[in-house]
C-alpha positions as CSV (number, residue, x, y, z in Angstrom):
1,X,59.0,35.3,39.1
2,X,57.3,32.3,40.9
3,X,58.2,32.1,44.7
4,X,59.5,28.9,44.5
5,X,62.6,29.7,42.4
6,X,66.3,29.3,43.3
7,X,68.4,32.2,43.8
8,X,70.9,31.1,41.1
9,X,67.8,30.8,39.1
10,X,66.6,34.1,39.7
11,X,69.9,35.4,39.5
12,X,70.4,33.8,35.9
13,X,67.2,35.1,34.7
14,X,68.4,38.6,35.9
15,X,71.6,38.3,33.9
16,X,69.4,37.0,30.5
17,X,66.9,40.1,30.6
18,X,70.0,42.6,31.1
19,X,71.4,40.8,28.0
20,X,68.2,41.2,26.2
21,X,68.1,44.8,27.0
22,X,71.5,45.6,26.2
23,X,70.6,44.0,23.0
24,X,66.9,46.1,22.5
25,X,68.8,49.6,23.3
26,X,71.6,48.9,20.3
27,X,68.6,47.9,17.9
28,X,66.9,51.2,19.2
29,X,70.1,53.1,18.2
30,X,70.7,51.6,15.0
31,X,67.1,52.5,14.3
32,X,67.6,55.7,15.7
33,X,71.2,56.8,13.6
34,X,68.8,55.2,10.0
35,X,66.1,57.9,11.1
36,X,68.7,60.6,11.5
37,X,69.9,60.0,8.5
């Protein structure tokens, strides 16, 4: 992150990659349970 960002920017940004992730690590199990099968 640049120096120069707000908090609540920072803070926002935070919140938006833990969405992504959450999102990722359900794609990873759904890819996961069609291996399995």
């Amino acid at each position: 992150f640049m120096a120069t960002m707000k908090s609540k920017d920072i803070a926002l940004n935070r919140k938006m990659l833990a969405e992504i992730a959450k999102d990722d690590i359900e794609s990873f199990k759904r890819i996961m349970q069609t291996v399995n099968k």
